[in-house]
N, C-alpha and C positions, 0 to 999 in steps of 0.2 A: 504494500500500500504506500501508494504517495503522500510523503512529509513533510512539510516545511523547515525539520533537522536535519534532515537528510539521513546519513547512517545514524546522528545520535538520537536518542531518545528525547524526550519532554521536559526532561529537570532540567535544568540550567546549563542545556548546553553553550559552546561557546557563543558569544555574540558576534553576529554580520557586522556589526556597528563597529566593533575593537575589532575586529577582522580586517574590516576596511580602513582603517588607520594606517595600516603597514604599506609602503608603497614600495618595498624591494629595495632600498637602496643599497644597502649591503654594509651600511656601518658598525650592523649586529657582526659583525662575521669574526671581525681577531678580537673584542673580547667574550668570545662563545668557547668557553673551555671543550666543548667536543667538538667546535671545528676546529681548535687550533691543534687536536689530536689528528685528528683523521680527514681533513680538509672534502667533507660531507655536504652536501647542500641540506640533505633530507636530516643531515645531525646538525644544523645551526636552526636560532630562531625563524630567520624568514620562511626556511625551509618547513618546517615545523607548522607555522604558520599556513602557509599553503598546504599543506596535507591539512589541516583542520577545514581550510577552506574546501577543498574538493569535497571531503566527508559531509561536510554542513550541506552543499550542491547535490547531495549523492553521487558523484561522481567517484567515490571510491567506499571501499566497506572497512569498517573496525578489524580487523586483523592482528595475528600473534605480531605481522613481521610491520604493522600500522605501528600499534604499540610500542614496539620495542623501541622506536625513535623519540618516542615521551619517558620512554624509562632509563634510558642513558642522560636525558637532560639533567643535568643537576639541580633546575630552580635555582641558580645563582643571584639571576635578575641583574648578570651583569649588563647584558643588553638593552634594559631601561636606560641605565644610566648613559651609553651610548647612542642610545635612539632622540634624532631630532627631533622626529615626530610625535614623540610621545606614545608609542603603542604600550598600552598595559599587559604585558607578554606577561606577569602574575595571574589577572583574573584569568586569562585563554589557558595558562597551564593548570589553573587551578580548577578552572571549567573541564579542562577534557581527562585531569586522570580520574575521578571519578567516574564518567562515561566507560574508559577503557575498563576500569576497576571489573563494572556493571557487564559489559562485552564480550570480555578476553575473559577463558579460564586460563590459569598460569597452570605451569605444571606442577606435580605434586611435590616436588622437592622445595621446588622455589613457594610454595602456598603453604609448608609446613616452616620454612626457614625465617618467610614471612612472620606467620604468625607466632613463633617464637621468639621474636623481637617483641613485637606488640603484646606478647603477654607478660615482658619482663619492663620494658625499659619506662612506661608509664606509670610505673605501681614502685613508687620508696622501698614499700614494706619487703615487697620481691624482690627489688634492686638489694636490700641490707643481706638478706640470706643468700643472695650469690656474690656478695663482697666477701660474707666468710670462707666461702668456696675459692676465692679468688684471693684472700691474703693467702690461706693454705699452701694454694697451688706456687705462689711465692717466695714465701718467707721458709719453704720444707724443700727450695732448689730445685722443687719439680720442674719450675718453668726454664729454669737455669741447663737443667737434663734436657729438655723437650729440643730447646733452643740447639742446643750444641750437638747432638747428638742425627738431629735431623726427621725427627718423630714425628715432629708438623706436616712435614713432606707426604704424609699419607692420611692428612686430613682432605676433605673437602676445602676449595679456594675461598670461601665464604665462610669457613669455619677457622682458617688460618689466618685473615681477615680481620677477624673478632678478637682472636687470639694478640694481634701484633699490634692494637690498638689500645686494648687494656687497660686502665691507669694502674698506677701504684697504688694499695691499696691500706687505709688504716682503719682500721677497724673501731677504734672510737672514734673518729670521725667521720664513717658510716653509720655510728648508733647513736650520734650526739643529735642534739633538739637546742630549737633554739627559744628563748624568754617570749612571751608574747608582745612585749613593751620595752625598748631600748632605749635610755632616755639620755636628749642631748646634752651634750657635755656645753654650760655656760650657758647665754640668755638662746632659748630654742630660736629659730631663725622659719623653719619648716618642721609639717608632720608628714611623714611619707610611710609610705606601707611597702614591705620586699616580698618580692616574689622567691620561692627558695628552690623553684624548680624539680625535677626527678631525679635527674642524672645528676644535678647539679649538687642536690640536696645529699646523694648518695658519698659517692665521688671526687665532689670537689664544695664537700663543708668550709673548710678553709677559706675557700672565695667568697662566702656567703658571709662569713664571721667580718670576715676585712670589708664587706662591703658595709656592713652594720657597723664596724667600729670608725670606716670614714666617716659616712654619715651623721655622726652621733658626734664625730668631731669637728665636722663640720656646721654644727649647731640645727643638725634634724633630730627629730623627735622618731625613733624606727617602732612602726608599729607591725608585727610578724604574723597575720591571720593563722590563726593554725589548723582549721580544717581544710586548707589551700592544697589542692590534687594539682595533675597535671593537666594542661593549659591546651592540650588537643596539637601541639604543633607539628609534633611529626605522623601523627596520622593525616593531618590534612595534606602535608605536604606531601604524602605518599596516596592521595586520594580516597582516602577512607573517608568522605564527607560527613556519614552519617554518626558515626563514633568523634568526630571531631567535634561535631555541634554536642553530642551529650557531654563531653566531657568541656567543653564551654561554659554549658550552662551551670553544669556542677561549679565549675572554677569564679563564674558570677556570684552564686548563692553565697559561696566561702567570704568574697570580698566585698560583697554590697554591704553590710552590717559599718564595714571600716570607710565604706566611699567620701562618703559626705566629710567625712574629720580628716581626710588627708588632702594634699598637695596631688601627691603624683603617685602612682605607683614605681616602683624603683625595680628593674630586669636589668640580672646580669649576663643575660644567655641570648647571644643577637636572633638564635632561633623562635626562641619565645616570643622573642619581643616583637619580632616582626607578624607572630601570629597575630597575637595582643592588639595588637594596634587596628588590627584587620578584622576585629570581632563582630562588628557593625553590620560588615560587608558578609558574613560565614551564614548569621543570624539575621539575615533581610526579612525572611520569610515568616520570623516567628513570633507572632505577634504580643508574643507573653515574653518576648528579649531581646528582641530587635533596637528599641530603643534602649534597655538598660546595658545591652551591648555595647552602645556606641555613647555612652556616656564612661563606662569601664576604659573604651579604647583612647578616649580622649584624655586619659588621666597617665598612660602608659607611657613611660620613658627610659631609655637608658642610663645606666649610673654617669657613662661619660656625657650625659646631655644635663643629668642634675647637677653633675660638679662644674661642669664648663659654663653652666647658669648661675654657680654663687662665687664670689669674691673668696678667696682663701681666707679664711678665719686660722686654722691650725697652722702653726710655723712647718714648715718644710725642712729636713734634713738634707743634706746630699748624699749622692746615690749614683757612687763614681762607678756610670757602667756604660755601656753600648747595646745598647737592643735596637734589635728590628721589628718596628710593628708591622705586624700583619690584618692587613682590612677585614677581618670575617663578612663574606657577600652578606648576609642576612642583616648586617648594621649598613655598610656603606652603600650598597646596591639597593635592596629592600626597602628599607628606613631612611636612605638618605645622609647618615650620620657617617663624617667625614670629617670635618674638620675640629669635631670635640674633644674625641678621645687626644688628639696631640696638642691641642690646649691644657689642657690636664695635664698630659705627661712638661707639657715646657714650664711646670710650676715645682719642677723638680731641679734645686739645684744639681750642676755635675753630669745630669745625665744627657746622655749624648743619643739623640733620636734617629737613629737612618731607616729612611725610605729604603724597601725591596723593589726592585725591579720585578715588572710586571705587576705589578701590587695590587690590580684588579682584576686578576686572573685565579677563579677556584683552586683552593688548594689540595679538593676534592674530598671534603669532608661530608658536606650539606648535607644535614639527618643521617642520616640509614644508607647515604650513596655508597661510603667507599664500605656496607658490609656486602651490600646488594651485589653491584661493581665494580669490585675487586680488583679487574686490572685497570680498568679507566682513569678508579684511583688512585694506585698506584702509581702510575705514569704521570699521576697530577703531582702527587705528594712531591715523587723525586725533579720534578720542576721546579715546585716551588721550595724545595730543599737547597738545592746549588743556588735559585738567587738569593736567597736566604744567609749562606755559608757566601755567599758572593761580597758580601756585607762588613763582612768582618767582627760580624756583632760575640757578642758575648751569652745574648739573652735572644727568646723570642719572646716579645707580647702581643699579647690577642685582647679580645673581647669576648669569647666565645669557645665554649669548654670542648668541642668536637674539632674546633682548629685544634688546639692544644693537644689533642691529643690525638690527630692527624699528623701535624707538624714533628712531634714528637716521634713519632714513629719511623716518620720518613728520615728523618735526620739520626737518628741511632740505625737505621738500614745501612745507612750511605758510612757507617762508621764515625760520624762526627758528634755526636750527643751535644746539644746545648739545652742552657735551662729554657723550660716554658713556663712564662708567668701570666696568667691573667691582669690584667691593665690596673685593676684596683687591687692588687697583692703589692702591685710596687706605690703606689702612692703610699697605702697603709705604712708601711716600712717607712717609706720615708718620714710619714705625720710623726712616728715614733721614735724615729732613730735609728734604727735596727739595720742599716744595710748591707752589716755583717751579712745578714740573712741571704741576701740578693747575691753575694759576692762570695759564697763560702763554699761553693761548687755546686754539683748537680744533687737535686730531690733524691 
């Protein structure tokens, strides 16, 4: 039967209207991390782009081999930032992998591997009992064995993957909680409320504490919701619409109570954040959240947008080092936030800030990419590794905990291990003094 979506179905597929914004010109093309792998038409966005168009025309049908050109895309969004035109290549990728989700059955390996991410990486309580599993594997040289001996080598490449990405694991700071009320140090200046994340909250507590004790020195008042779940952002991004929107609305319920008495919401995870901000746009449809959506999303900010917004109140230490920040796409591309995080960091005496070359090119982390896609990102990692080491740095910082521990990976492959710090681990230090800490070797 004839459509007006052509191959897609009725839900929101992509729009003719952002369809028709895109006029070919090809600006998308070198910063498209899978054209500048495999110099693809059908793997860059225009390319991409025109296959949605035919489908919407029916001129073409939803297919494994349709597909698989949306699933090597990373959602970088670095080609917004490139695009004259302004084409929202977000909403059209966000529109069509839902459709394929609904279209394409995946095979059984890849729909079990799937959902073993999805039933771990959203849920703290799940993430703390495979932290224990995970310092074990550690701290008992089994990983040490594994590694050296070549016992990975007869894993699955999506299992070895998971394995090489790992963080290091502490196990009370996997079972730590944080106060519901963090109160500013001197006259309060703002009330903010922190997001603590999944992975983030598991994994990388540490980041979350430092971001509370900036804050709190910077004259905010931190207030910590604590029935706060996960924020839906990497199902969305992986097309699971409908578990994105439940677990939205859950993450409203948690924070509406605190909305009205805070300032901003405060995300240290560029992933999140870029959800967050988009909640408006997830929950159009629903008329019992649509608006409390986009009241949430309007309060949504990053920690390097709170701090580049107040005046330094805490003195600064120096913090004699060389890092190279790395853009996380989901703050610079996504959100736009570009020029804050290095505002921040230039509040730091001592420290010496270089630019990476290529610096808006995925480093091939984006959610679930490099467990799904394993060699793609790989190939990205060791890219953006040598410009990295090209640098001379010392350190890397990010914004965002799946760089961190992309970047990390790649660069202990290549032989060369530098530290990776989250952007507000090094101010912290410095508000304190500590840059012993920063300077005292690797984690």
């Amino acid at each position: 039967m004839a459509s007006d979506t052509g191959a897609f179905d009725t839900h929101h597929p992509p729009s003719p209207d952002l369809l028709a914004d895109c006029v070919h010109c090809g600006f998308c093309l070198p910063p498209c991390p899978t054209y500048a792998l495999w110099s693809r038409e059908t793997d860059s966005p225009r390319g991409r782009i025109h296959l949605l168009r035919v489908a919407l025309e029916g001129k073409a049908s939803i297919t494994p081999e349709f597909a698989r050109h949306f699933d090597t895309c990373l959602g970088c969004m670095a080609c917004m930032t490139a695009c004259p035109s302004g084409v929202q290549y977000d909403k059209l990728v966000e529109a069509a992998r839902p459709q394929l989700e609904r279209h394409v059955r995946r095979p059984l390996a890849d729909r079990l591997f799937r959902r073993l991410i999805f039933a771990l990486f959203p849920y703290p309580r799940r993430l703390r009992w495979l932290a224990l599993e995970l310092w074990a594997y550690q701290r008992l040289g089994l990983q040490r064995l594994a590694r050296a001996t070549g016992l990975l080598d007869a894993l699955p490449a999506r299992l070895r993957a998971m394995e090489a990405v790992a963080p290091r694991v502490s196990v009370a700071g996997a079972w730590s909680s944080m106060p519901g009320v963090i109160p500013a140090t001197g006259t309060p200046r703002r009330r903010v409320a922190l997001l603590l994340g999944c992975v983030q909250r598991v994994f990388f507590s540490d980041v979350n504490r430092a971001t509370a004790r900036v804050l709190a020195a910077e004259g905010c008042e931190v207030v910590v919701p604590q029935a706060q779940g996960c924020c839906g952002a990497l199902m969305l991004h992986a097309g699971l619409e409908d578990d994105a929107a439940a677990l939205a609305r859950r993450f409203i319920d948690a924070f509406e109570p605190s909305l009205a008495r805070v300032d901003a919401i405060v995300i240290n995870a560029a992933g999140c954040g870029s959800t967050l901000k988009e909640y408006g746009h997830l929950l159009r449809d629903d008329p019992a959240y649509a608006a409390r959506a986009e009241a949430l999303a309007s309060k949504c900010r990053d920690i390097s947008e709170v701090l580049a917004d107040l005046d330094p109140q805490a003195p600064r230490h120096p913090v004699p080092m060389r890092v190279a920040y790395h853009d996380a796409c989901h703050l610079q591309h996504a959100q736009g936030v570009s020029a804050e995080p290095r505002r921040v960091l230039a509040t730091i005496p001592e420290l010496d800030v270089c630019e990476v070359p290529e610096g808006g090119l995925c480093c091939g982390s984006a959610g679930i990419y490099n467990l799904v896609e394993p060699e793609a990102a790989d190939a990205l990692g060791r890219r953006k590794a040598g410009h990295i080491l090209s640098t001379g740095a010392d350190a890397v910082v990010s914004s965002n905990p799946g760089c961190l521990l992309q970047l990390g990976s790649a660069l202990e492959r290549q032989g060369r291990p530098l530290r990776t710090m989250h952007l507000v681990e090094i101010v912290d230090a410095s508000i304190r003094g500590e840059s012993n800490t920063m300077t005292a070797g690797h984690p």
